[in-house]
C-alpha positions as CSV (number, residue, x, y, z in Angstrom):
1,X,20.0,5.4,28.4
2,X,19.2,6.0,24.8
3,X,19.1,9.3,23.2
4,X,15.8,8.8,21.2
5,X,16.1,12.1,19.6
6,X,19.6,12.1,18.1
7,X,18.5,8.7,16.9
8,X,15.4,10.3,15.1
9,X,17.5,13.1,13.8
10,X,20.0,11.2,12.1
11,X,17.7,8.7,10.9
12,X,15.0,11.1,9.4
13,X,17.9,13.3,7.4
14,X,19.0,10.5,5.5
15,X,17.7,8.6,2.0
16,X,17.1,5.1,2.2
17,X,19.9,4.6,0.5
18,X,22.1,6.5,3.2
19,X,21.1,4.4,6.0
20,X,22.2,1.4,4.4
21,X,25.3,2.4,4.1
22,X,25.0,3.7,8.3
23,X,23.7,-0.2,8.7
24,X,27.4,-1.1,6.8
25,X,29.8,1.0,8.2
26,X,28.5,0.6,12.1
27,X,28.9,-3.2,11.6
28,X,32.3,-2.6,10.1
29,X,33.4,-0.1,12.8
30,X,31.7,-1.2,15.6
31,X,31.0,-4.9,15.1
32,X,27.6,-5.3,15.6
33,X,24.2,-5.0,13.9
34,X,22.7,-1.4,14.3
35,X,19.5,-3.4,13.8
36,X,20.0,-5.3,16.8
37,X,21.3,-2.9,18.9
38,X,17.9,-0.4,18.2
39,X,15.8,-3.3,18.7
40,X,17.6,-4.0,22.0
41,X,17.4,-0.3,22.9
42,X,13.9,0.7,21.6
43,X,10.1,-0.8,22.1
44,X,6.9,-0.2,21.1
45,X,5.6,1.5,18.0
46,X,8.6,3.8,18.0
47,X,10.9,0.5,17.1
48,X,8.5,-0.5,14.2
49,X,9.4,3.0,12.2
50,X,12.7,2.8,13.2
51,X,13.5,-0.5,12.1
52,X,11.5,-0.1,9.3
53,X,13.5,3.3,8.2
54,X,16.7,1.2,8.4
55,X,15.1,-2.1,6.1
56,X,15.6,-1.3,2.2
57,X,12.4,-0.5,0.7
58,X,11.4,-4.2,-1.2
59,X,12.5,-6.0,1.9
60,X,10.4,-3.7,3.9
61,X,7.5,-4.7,1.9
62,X,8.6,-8.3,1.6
63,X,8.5,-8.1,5.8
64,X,5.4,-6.4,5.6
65,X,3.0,-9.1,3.5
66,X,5.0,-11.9,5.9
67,X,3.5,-10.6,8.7
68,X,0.0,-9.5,7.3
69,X,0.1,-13.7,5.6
70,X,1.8,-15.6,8.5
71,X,0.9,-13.2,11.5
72,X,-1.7,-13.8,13.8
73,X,-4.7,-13.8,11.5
74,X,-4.8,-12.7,7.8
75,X,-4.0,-8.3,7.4
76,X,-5.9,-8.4,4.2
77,X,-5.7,-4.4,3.9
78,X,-1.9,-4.8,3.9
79,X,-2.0,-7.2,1.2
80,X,-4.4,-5.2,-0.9
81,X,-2.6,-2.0,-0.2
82,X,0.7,-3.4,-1.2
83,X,-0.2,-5.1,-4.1
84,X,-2.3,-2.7,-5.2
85,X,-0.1,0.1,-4.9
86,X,3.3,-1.4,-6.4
87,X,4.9,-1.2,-10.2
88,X,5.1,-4.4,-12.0
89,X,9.1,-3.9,-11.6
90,X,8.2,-3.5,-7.9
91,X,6.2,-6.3,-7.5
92,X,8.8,-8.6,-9.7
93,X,11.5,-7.8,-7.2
94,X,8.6,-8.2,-4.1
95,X,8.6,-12.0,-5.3
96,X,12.1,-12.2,-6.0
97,X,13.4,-11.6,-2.5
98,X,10.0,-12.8,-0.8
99,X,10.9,-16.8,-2.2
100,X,14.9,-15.7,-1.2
101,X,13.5,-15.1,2.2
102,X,10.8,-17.4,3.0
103,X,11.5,-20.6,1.1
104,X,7.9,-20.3,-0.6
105,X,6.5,-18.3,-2.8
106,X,4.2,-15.2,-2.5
107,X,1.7,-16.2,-4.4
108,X,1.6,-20.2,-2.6
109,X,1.3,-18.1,0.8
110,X,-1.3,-15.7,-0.7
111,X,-3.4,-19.4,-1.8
112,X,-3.1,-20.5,1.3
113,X,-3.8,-17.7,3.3
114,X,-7.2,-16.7,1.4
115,X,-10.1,-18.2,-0.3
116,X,-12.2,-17.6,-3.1
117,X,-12.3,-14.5,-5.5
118,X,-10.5,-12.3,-3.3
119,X,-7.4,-14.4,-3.5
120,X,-7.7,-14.7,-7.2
121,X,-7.6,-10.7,-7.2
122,X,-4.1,-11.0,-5.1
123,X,-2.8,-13.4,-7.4
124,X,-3.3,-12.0,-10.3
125,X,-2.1,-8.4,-8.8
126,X,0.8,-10.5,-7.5
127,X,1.7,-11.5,-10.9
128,X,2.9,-7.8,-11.6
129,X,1.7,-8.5,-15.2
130,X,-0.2,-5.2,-15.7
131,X,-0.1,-3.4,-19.2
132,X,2.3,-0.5,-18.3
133,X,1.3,1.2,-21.7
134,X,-0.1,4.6,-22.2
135,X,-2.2,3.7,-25.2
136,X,-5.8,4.0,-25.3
137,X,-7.8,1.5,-27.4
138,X,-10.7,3.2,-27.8
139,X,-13.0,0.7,-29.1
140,X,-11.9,-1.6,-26.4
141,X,-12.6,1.0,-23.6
142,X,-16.2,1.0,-24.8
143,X,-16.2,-2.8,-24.8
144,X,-14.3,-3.1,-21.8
145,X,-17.0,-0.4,-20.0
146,X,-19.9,-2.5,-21.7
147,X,-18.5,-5.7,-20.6
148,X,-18.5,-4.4,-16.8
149,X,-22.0,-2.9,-17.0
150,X,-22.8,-6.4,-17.9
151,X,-20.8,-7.7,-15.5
152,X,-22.3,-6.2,-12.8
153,X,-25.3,-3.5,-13.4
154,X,-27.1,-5.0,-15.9
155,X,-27.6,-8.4,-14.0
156,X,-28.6,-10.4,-11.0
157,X,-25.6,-11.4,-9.7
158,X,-22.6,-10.1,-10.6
159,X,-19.9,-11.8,-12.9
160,X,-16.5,-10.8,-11.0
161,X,-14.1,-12.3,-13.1
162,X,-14.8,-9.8,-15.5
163,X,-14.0,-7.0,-12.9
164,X,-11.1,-9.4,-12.8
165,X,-9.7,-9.6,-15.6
166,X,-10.2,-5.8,-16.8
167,X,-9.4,-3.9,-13.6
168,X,-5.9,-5.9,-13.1
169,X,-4.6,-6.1,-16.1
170,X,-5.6,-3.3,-18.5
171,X,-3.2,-0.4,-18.2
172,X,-3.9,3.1,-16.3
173,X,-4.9,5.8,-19.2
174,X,-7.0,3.3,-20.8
175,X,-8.4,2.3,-17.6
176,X,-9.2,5.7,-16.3
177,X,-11.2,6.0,-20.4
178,X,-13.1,3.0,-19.4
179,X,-14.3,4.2,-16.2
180,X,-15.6,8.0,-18.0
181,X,-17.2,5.8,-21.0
182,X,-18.9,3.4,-18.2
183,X,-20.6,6.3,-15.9
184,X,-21.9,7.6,-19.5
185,X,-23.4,4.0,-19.7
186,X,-24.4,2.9,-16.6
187,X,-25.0,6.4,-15.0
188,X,-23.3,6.2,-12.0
189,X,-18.9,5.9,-11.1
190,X,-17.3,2.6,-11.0
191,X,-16.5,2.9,-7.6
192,X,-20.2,2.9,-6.9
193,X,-20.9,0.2,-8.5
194,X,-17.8,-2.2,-6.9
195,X,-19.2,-1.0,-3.7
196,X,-23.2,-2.3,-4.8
197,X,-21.8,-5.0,-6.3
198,X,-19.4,-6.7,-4.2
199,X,-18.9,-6.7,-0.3
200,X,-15.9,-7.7,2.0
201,X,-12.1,-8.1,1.0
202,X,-13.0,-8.5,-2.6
203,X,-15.1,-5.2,-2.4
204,X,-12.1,-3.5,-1.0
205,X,-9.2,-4.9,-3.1
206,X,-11.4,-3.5,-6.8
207,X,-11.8,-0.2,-4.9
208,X,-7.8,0.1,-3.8
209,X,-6.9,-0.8,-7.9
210,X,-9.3,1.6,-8.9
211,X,-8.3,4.2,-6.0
212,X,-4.8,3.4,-7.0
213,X,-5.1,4.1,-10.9
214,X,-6.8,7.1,-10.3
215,X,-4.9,9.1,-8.0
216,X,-2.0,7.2,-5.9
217,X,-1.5,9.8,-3.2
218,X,-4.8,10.5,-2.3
219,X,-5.3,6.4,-1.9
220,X,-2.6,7.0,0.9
221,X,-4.1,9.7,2.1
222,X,-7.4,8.2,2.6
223,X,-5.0,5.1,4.2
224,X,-3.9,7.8,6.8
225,X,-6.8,9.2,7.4
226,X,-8.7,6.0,8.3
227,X,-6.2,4.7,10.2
228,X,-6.6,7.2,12.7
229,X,-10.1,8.4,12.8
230,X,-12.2,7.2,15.0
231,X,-11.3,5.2,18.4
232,X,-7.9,3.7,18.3
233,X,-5.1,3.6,16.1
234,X,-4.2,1.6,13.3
235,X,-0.5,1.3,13.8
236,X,0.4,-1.1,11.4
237,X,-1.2,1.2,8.5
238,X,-0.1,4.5,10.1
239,X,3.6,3.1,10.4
240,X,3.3,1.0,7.2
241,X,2.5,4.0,4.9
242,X,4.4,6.6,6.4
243,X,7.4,4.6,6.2
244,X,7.2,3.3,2.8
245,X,5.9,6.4,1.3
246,X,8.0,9.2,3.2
247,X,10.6,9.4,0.2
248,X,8.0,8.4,-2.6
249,X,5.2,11.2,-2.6
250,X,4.3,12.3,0.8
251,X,4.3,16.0,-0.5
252,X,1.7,14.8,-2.5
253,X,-0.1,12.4,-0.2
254,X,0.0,15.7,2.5
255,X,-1.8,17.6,-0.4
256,X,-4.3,15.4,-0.9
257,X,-4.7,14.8,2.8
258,X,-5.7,18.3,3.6
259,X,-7.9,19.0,0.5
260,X,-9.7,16.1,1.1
261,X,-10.7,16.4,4.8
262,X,-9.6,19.7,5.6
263,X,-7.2,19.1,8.2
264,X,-3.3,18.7,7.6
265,X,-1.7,15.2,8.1
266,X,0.9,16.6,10.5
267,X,-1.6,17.8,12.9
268,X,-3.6,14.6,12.2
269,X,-0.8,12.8,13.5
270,X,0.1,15.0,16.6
271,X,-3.6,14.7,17.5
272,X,-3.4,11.2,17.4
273,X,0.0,9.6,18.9
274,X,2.4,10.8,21.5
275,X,6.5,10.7,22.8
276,X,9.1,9.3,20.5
277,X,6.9,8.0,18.1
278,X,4.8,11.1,17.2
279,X,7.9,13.0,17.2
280,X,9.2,10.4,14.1
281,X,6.2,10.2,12.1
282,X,6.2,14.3,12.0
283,X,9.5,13.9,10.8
284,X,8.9,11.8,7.9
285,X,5.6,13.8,7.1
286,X,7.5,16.9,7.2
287,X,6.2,20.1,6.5
């Protein structure tokens, strides 16, 4: 039999890092793939987060926006998480070792995967061509604010390529200076208005950037927390976020979790999955 536990114990203490070099040393001593061998021993859920613990971090990712593309129907809340979520230096090595995988391109399985405005947003997330500046034009932050009152607001119809074009490639401080100048003009948060305005994918792809910009963790948090709410379990989500987030800011992700709905994450999670794969996902909440 397997010993499930040791297996979470020595997995959960380590870095990333660490159990690549685990992945190199078993195959050296023992002469086999440890990923082969847990995939052989484990099933279910519990494999996912173990194999996923045990796949370097952009490959994980890389994996992850495979399966949501080429898997059985389109996962367009992992695409939007994912590219919504990552650096530009992140995303550059996403599409690096994506093509090195796959033989095509992100951004050609993104095109051919989705349709209309909601796959412009992806590719042009994709690109990982976001401002990464900290400076604040302030002139062009009223514009900017002006520009998406009229874009959206102010009209019948709403022009999304503006929403575009400011939300995805502007950088965060002046972003977050655009959104206080546009609820002085248009009297009501962005977020409101993306959700009047638009509907579907596209809808929820605006909100992520703007979620993301504004406050990273609690993006997660609010990730978790509708991933199991309700009837059912999201595993993909659940797995996919704890996994690539446990050594990224899941102290802060747990913070924001309980201030914003008042219950902890870890007891979230023991409320909501059982056996060997609760017992891993309280590990990499921790706490």
């Amino acid at each position: 039999g397997t010993d499930e536990d040791a297996i979470i114990e020595t997995l959960t203490k380590l870095n990333v890092s660490q159990r690549q070099q685990v992945l190199i040393t078993y195959k050296s001593t023992i002469g086999r793939d440890l990923i082969d061998d847990l995939k052989s021993e484990l099933s279910g859920n519990f494999e996912r987060v173990i194999v996923g613990l045990m796949t370097p971090t952009i490959m994980y990712d890389v994996h992850e926006l495979r399966r949501a593309l080429k898997g059985a129907g389109t996962d367009e809340g992992c695409l939007i998480e994912i590219l919504a979520s990552r650096t530009n230096e992140e995303i550059r090595h996403i599409n690096e070792n994506y093509k090195l995988q796959y033989g095509s391109t992100l951004e050609d399985d993104i095109v051919s995967d989705t349709s209309s405005m909601f796959r412009r947003v992806l590719v042009s997330l994709a690109t990982g061509n976001r401002d990464e500046g900290t400076f604040v034009d302030e002139a062009l932050a009223q514009q900017d604010a002006q520009c998406l009152y009229e874009a959206g607001e102010k009209k019948w119809g709403t022009d999304e390529v503006q929403f575009m074009s400011i939300l995805c490639t502007r950088n965060r401080c002046h972003l977050l200076r655009v959104f206080d100048v546009y609820r002085g003009i248009a009297n009501k948060d962005i977020t409101e208005s993306i959700k009047s305005e638009m509907s579907g994918d596209l809808e929820d792809a605006l909100l992520a950037v703007v979620k993301c910009l504004r406050n990273k963790p609690a993006y997660f948090a609010e990730r978790l927390y509708k991933s199991m709410k309700g009837l059912g379990t999201d595993d993909s989500t659940l797995i996919r976020v704890m996994v690539s987030r446990s050594e990224i800011d899941m102290l802060y992700i747990r913070r924001e979790f309980l201030a914003t709905y008042g219950k902890s994450l870890h007891s979230f999670i023991k409320g909501d999955c059982s056996g060997d794969y609760r017992k891993v996902l309280l590990r990499l909440c921790g706490g």
